[in-house]
C-alpha positions in Angstrom: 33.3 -30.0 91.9 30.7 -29.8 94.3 30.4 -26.2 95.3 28.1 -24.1 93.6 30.3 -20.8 92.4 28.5 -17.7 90.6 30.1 -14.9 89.7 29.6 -11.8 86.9 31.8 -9.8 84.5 31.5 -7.4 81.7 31.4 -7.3 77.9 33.7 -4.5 76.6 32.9 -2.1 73.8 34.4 -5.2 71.5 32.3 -8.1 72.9 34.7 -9.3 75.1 35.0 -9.6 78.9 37.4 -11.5 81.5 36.8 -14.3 83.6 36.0 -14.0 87.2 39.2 -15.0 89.2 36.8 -17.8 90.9 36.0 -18.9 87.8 39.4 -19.2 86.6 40.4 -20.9 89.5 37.9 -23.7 89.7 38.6 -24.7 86.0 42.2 -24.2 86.7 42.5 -22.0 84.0 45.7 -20.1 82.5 47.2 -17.4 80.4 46.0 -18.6 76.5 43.7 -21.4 77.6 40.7 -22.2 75.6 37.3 -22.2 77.1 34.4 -23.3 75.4 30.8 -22.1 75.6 27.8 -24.3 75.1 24.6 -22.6 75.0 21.5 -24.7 75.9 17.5 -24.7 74.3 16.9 -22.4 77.6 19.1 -19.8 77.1 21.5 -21.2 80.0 25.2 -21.1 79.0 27.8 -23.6 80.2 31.5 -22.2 80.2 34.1 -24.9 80.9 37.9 -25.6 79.8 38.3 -26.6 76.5 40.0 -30.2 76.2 43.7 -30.3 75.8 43.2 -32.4 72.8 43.8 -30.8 69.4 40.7 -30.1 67.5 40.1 -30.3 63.7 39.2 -27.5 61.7 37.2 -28.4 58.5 37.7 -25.9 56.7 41.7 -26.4 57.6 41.7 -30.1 56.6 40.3 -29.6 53.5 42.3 -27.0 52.4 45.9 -29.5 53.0 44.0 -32.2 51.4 43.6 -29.8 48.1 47.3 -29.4 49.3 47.9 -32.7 49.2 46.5 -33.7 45.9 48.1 -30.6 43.7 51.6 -31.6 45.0 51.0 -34.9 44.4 50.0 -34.2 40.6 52.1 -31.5 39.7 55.0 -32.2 42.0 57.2 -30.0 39.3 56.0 -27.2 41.1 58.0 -27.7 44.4 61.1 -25.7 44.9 62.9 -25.6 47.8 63.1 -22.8 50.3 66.3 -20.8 49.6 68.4 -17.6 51.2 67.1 -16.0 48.4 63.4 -16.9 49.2 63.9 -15.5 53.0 65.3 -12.2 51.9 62.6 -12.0 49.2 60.0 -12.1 51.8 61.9 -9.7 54.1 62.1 -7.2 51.6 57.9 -7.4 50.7 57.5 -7.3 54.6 60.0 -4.8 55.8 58.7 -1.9 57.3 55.6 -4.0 58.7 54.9 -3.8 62.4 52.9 -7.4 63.6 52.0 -7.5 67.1 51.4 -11.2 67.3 49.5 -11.1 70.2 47.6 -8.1 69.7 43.4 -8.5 70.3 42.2 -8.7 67.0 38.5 -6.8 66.4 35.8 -9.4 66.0 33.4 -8.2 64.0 29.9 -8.6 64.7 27.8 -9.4 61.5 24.4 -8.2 62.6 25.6 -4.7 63.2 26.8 -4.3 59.6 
């Protein structure tokens, strides 16, 4: 990419803003596409498309190791996943309205 594209949007009451459609186009971006943001010494911030490979989360990995290792020592404590489990977890949930792809609020710890 050769041509220099500039371009300007808006943060929301709730820190967030969308992405110019130039932008989006030149990185080819889609709906529910990562971006990532690097930010440089000088302030400058590099947006670009987030690599299709999956990434590991730490904090993720560590908690199926744990996993891992308490199945593997106390492997009494594994019961299958029954008809009775399902409507078990129906009847804790019923009534619950989850908008899965609702914006969630990002909270921004220096205000608090």
């Amino acid at each position: 990419m050769n041509t220099l594209i500039e371009d300007d949007s808006t943060l929301t009451d709730r820190y967030q803003t969308t992405v110019p459609a130039s932008i989006r186009r030149a990185l080819k971006l889609k709906r529910r596409d990562r971006i990532h943001y690097t930010v440089r010494p000088n302030g400058e911030v590099v947006l670009s498309r987030t690599s299709d490979e999956v990434r590991h989360d730490p904090v993720v990995a560590s908690f199926l190791e744990f996993l891992e290792r308490d199945l593997v020592a106390y492997p009494e404590t594994i019961r299958p996943v029954t008809a009775s489990s399902f409507a078990e977890a129906e009847r804790l949930t019923a009534g619950m309205a989850v908008d899965l792809d609702e914006v969630l609020e990002e909270v921004d710890d220096e205000e608090e």
